[in-house]
C-alpha positions as CSV (number, residue, x, y, z in Angstrom):
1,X,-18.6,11.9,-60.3
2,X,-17.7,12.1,-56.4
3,X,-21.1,11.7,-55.4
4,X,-21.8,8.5,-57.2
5,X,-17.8,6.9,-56.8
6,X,-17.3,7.4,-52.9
7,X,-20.2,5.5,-51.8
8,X,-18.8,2.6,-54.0
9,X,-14.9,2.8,-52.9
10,X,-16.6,3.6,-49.0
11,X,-18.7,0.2,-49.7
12,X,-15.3,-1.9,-51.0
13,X,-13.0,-1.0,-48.6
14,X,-16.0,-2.0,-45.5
15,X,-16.1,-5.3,-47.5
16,X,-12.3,-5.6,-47.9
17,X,-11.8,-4.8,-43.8
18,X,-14.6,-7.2,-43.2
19,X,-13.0,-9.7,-44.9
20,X,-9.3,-9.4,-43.7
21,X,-10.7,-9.5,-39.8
22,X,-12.8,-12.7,-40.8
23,X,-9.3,-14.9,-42.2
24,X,-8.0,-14.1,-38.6
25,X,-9.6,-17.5,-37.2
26,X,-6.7,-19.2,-35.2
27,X,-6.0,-23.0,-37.6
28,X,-6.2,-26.1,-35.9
29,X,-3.1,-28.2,-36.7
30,X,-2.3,-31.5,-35.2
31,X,1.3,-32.3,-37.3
32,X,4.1,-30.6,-37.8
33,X,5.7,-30.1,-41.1
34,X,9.1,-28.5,-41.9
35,X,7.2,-27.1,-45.4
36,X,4.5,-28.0,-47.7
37,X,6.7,-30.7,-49.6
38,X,6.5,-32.6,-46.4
39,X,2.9,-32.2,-45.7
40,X,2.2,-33.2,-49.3
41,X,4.3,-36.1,-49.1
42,X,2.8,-37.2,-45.7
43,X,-0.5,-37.0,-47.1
44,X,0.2,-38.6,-50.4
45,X,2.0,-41.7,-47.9
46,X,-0.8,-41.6,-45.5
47,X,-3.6,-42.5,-48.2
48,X,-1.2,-45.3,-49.9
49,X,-1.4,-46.7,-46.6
50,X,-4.9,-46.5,-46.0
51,X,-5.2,-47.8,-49.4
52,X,-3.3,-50.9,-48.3
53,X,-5.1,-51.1,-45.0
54,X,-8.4,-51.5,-46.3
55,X,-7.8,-54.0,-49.1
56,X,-6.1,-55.9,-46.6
57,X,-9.1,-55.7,-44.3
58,X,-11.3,-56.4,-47.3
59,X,-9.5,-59.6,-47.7
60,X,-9.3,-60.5,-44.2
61,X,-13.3,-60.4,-43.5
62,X,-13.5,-62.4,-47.0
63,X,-11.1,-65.6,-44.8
64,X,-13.2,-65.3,-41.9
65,X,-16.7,-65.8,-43.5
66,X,-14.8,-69.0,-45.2
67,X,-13.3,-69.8,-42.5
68,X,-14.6,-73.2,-41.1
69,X,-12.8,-73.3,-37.8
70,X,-13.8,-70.8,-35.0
71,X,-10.1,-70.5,-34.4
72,X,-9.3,-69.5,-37.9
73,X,-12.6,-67.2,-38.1
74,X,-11.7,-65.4,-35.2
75,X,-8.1,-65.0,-36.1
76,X,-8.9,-63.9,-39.4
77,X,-12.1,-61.3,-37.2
78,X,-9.0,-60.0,-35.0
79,X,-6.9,-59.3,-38.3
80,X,-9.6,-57.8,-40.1
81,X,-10.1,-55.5,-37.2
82,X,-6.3,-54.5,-36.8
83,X,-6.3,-53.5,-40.2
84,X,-9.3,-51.3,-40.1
85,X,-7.5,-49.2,-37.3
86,X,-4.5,-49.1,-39.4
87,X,-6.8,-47.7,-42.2
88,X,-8.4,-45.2,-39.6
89,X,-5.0,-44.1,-38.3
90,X,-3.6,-43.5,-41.9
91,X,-7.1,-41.2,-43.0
92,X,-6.2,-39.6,-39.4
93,X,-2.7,-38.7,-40.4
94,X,-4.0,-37.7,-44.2
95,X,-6.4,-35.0,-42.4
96,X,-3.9,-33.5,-40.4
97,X,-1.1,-33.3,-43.4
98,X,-4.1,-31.9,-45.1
99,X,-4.5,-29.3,-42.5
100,X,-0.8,-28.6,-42.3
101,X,-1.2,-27.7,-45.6
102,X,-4.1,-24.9,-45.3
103,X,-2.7,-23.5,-42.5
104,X,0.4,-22.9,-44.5
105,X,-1.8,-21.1,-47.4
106,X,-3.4,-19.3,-44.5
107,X,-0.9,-18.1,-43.0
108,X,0.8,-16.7,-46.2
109,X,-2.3,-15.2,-47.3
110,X,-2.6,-13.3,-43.8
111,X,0.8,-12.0,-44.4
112,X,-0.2,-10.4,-48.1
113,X,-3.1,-8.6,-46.4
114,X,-1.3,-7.6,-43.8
115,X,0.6,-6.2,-45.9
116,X,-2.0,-4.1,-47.6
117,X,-3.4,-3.6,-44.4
118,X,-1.7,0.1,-43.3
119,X,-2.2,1.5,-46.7
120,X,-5.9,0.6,-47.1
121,X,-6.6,1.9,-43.7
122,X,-5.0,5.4,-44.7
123,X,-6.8,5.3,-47.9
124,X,-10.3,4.5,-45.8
125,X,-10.0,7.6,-43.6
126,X,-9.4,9.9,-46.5
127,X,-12.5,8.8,-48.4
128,X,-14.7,8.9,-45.3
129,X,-13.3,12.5,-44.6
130,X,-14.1,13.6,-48.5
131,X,-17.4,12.2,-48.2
132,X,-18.1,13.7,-45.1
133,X,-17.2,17.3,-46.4
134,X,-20.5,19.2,-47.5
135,X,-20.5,20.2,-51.5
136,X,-21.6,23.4,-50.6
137,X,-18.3,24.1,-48.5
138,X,-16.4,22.3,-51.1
139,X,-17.6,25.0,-53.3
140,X,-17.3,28.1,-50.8
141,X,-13.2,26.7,-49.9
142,X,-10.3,28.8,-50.8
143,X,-9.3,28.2,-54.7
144,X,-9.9,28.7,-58.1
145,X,-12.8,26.5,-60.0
146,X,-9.8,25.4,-62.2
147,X,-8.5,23.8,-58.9
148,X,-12.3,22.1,-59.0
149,X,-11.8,21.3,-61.4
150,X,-8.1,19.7,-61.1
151,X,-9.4,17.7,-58.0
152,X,-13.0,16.6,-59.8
153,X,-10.1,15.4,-62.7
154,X,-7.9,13.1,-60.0
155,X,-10.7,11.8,-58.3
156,X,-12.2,10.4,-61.7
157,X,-8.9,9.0,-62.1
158,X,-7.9,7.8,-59.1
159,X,-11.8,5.8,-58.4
160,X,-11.1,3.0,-61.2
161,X,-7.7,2.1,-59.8
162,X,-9.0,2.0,-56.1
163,X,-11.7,0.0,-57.9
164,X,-9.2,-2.5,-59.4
165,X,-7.2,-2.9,-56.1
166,X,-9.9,-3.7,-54.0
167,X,-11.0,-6.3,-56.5
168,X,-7.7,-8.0,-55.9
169,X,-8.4,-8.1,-52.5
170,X,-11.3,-8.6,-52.4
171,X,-10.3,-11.9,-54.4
172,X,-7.7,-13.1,-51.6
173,X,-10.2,-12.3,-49.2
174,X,-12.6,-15.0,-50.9
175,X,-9.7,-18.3,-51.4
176,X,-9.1,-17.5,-47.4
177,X,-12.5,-18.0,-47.2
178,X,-12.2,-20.6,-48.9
179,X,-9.7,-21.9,-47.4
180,X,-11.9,-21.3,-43.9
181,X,-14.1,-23.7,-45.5
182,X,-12.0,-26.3,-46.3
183,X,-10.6,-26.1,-42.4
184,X,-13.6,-26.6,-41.6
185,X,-14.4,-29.7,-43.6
186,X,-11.3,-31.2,-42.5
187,X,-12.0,-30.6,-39.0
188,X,-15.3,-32.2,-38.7
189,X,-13.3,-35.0,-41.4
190,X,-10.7,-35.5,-38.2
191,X,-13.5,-35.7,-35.5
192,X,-15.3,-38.7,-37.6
193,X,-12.1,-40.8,-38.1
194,X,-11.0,-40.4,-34.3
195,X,-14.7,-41.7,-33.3
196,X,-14.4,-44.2,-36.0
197,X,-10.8,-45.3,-34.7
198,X,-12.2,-45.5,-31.0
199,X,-15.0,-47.8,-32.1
200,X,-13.0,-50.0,-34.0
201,X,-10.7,-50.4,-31.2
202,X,-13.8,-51.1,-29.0
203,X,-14.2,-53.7,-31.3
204,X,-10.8,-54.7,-31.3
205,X,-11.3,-55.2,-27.8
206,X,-14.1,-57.2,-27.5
207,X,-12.5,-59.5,-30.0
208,X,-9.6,-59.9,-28.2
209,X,-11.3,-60.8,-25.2
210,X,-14.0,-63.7,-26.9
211,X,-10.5,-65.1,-27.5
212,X,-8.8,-65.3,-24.1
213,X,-12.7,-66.9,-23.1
214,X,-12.1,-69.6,-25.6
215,X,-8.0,-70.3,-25.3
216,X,-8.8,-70.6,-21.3
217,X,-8.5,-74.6,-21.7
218,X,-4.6,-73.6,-22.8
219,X,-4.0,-71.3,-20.2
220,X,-2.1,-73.8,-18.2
221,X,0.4,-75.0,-21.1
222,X,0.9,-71.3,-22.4
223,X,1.4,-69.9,-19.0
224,X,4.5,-72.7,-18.8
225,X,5.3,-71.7,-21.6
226,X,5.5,-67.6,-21.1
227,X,7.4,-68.7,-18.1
228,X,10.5,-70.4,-19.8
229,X,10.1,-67.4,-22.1
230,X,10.7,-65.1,-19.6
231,X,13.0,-66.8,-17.9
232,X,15.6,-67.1,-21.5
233,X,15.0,-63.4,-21.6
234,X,16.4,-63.0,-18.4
235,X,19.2,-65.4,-19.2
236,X,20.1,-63.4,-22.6
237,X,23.1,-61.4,-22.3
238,X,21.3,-59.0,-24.8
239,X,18.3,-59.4,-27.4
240,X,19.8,-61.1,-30.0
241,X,20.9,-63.4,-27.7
242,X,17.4,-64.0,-27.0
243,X,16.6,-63.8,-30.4
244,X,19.0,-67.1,-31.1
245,X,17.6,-68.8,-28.3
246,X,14.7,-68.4,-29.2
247,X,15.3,-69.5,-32.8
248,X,17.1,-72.6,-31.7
249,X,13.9,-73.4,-29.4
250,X,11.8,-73.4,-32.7
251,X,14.0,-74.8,-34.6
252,X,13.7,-78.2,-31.9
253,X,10.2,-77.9,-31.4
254,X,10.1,-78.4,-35.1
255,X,11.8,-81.2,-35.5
256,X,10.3,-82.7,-32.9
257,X,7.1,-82.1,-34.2
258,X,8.5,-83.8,-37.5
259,X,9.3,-87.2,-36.2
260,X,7.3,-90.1,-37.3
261,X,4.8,-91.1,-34.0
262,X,4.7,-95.2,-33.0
263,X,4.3,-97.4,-35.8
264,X,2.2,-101.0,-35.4
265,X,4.3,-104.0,-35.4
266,X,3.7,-106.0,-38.6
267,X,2.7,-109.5,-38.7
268,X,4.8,-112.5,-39.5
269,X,6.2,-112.4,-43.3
270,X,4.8,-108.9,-43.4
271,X,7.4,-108.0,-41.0
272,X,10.0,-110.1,-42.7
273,X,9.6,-108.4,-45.4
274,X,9.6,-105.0,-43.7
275,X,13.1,-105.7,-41.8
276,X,14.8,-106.7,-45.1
277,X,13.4,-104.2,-47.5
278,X,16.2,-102.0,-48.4
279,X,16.6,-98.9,-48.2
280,X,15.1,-96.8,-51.7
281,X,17.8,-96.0,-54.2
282,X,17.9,-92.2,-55.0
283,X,16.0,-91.6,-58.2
284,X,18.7,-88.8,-59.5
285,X,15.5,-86.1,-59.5
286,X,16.9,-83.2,-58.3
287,X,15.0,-82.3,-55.1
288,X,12.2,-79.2,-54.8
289,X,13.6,-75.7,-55.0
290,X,13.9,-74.1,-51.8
291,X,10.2,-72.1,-51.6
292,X,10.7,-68.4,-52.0
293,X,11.6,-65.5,-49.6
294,X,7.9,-65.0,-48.1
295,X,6.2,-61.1,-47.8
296,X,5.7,-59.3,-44.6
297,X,4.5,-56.4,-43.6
298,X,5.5,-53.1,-41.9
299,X,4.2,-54.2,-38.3
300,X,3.3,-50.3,-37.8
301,X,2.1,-47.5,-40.3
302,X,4.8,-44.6,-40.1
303,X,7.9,-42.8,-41.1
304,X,11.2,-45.0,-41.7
305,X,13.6,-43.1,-39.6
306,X,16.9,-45.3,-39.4
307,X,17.6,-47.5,-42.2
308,X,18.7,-51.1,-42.1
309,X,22.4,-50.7,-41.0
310,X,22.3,-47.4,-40.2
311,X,24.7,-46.3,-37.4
312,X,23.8,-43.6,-34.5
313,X,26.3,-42.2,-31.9
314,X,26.3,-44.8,-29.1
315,X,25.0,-47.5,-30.8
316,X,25.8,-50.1,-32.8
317,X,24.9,-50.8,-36.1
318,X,21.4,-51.4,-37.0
319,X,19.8,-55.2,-36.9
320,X,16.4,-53.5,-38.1
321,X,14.5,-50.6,-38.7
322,X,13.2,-47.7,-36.8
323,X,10.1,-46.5,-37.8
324,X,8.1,-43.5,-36.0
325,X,4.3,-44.0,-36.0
326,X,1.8,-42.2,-34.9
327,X,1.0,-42.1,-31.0
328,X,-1.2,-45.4,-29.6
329,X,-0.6,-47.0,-33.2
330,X,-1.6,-50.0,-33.7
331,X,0.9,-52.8,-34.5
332,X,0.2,-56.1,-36.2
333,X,2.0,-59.3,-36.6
334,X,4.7,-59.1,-39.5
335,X,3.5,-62.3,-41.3
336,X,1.9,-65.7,-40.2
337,X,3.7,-67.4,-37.0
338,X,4.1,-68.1,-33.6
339,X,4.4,-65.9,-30.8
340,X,7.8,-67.3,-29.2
341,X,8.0,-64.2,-26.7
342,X,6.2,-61.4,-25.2
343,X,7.0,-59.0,-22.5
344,X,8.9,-56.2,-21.3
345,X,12.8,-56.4,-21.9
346,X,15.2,-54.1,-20.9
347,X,16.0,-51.1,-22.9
348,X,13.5,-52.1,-25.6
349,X,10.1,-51.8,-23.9
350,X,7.4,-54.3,-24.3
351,X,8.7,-56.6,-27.3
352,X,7.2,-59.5,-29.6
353,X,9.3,-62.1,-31.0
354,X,7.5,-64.2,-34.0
355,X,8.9,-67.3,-35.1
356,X,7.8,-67.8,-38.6
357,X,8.9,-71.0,-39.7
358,X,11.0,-71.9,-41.8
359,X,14.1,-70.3,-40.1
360,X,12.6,-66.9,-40.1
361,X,12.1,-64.6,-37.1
362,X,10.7,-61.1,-36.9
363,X,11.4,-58.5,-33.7
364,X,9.0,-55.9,-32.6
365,X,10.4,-53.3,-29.7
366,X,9.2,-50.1,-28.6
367,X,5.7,-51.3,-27.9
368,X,3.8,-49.3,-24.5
369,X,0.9,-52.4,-24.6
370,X,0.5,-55.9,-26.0
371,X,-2.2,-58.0,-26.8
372,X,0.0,-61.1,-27.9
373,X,0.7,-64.6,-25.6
374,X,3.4,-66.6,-25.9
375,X,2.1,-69.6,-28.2
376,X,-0.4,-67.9,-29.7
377,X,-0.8,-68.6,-33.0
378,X,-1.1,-65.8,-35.5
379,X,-1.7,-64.9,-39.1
380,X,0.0,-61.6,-41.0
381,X,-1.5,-58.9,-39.3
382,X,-2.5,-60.0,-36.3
383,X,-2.7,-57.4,-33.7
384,X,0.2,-57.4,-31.7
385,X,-0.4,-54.5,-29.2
386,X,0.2,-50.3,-29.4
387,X,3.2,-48.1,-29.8
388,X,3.2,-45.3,-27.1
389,X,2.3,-41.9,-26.8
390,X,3.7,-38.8,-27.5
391,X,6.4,-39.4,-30.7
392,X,6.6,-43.3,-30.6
393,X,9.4,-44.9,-32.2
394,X,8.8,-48.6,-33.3
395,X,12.0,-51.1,-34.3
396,X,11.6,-53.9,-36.6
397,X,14.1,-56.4,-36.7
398,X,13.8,-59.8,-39.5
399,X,16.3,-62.7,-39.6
400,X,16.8,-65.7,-41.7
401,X,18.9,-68.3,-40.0
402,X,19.6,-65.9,-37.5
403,X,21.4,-63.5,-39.8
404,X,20.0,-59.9,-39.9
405,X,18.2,-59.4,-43.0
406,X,17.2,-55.4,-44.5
407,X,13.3,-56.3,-43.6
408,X,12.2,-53.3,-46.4
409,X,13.5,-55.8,-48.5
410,X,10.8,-58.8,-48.0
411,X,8.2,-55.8,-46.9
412,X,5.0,-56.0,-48.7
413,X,4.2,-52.8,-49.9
């Protein structure tokens, strides 16, 4: 019974100390999570989002190739390609809650074997020393062959239940290889969506610049333009100061814009006619309701960290959200519109201020880089520029008539 059981129990517990020094592999985690809910959550919210991205960018690349005007094409091209690095950042923030997550199963597992570690290591020298001890001495040692006996009894006993322990480890040992594995996976998973992200911003790029070559006729009126911008945000005793100039700019532009241009002078009776023609009755038809609240979207992917009204110490109450995104994110324009002003202002960073028509106006602060010009012309999701680095922080203010409104409210999900 010895002979043929200690070779086995030797061979288990070289497996089973094999095993526990291979699950010591130092995890590569990119996120932090307070505890798996989080992490789980994260990466349930991270693949919504990418969800969203791509059938947005999906429907984008469908307007540009029926876009007839180059403008429209390559505003649709620039869209597309904003919402494709939103889609690469959200699979970049599903592998690392995904990572989070099996380094937390890791790390509990390496505490179970440690646990196990000290006994199995005092159990390992004692076999090694009883298989090291020749029969022939066993034999000739002090005792009685009932004691033999008694020992060849307790070994026989003891060999199924070292047996069935080691097969529990032995079965750890393989999910945190398993779970090596699956790091693994998600590593090399991670390394493809950060290339992917840097090409599509190379492409981003390129974009971008094909349409500063063909706006370069406009430069002169949109660099007037930026300048009176600038100059209002100077001006503005704070931003929503600005904001309400701003508005009140867009709102005359508008009805200029609406004003009937020079009409031909009729000819003799025609004109006559024209002078005395009163005025139409009203038909009683009540008039058109007023169109409905439009959508808009989130203008970066992220966490919503102050709420709509929300009041910190120091500040006032909140206009907007806050909403932390991941470093260099990319941010897009909240809904179709006009880019009444961008640059830096103080306290806020770079900002973008959309006029939407229609007596809406979106806010974007907290930005590090911008791609947007005032009087460019934009369509929802347009990119607008980057957050920072490190922990970004991007706020999101929307207004209708001026008045704050709670933008999660008219967000497209």
């Amino acid at each position: 019974m010895r002979r043929t059981a200690l070779p086995v129990c030797l061979a288990v517990t070289a497996a089973t100390l094999a095993g526990f020094a291979a699950v010591t592999v130092s995890a590569q985690q990119s996120a932090d999570y307070t505890d798996p809910a989080a992490a789980r959550q994260a990466l349930a919210e991270a693949r919504r989002q990418g969800d969203l991205a791509r059938q947005r960018a999906d429907a984008l690349e469908r307007r540009a190739g029926a876009a007839q005007a180059a403008a429209d094409r390559s505003a649709a091209e620039a869209a597309a390609a904003a919402a494709r690095i939103q889609q690469t950042e959200a699979g970049i923030t599903a592998e690392q809650a995904r990572m989070a997550l099996i380094d937390r199963q890791r790390a509990e597992l390496d505490a179970r074997l440690a646990q196990r570690q000290q006994p199995l290591v005092r159990l390992t020298a004692a076999l090694q020393r009883l298989s090291l001890r020749p029969l022939a001495f066993s034999l000739l040692r002090p005792g009685t062959v009932r004691d033999s006996m008694h020992l060849s009894a307790m070994l026989a006993t003891l060999m199924p239940e070292v047996a069935q322990r080691t097969s529990a480890l032995r079965a750890e040992i393989d999910r945190s290889r398993a779970l090596k594995a699956q790091a693994s996976e998600t590593i090399a998973a991670l390394r493809r969506e950060q290339a992917s992200l840097a090409e599509r911003r190379a492409k981003l790029a390129s974009i971008e610049n094909a349409q500063r070559f063909a706006a370069r006729d406009a430069a002169g009126i949109a660099g007037r333009e930026a300048e009176r911008a600038l100059a209002l945000g100077e001006q503005a005793r704070d931003l929503s100061a600005l904001v309400d100039d701003l508005r009140r700019a867009g709102t005359l532009r508008e009805e200029l814009a609406a004003l009937p241009g020079p009409v031909l002078r009729p000819a003799g009776a025609q004109a006559a006619a024209a002078i005395a023609a009163p005025a139409p009755e009203p038909s009683g038809i009540a008039s058109a309701p007023p169109a409905a609240a439009p959508e808009f979207l989130l203008p970066v992917q992220g966490r919503i960290v102050a709420g709509f009204g929300s009041v910190t110490p120091g500040n006032p109450v909140s206009r907007g959200i806050v909403i932390a995104s991941r470093p260099e994110a990319q941010a897009i324009a909240p809904g179709p519109g006009r880019i009444a002003f961008a640059g830096p202002y103080r306290g806020f960073g770079q900002i973008v201020i959309v006029d939407h028509g229609g007596g809406w106006t979106s806010l974007v602060t907290g930005l590090a880089r911008l791609n947007a010009q005032v009087g460019e012309t934009v369509v929802g999701g347009s990119p607008l520029g980057t957050a920072g680095p490190g922990r970004p922080t991007v706020g999101f203010e929307l207004r209708r008539e001026g008045e704050p409104v709670n933008p999660v409210d008219f967000a497209n999900p």
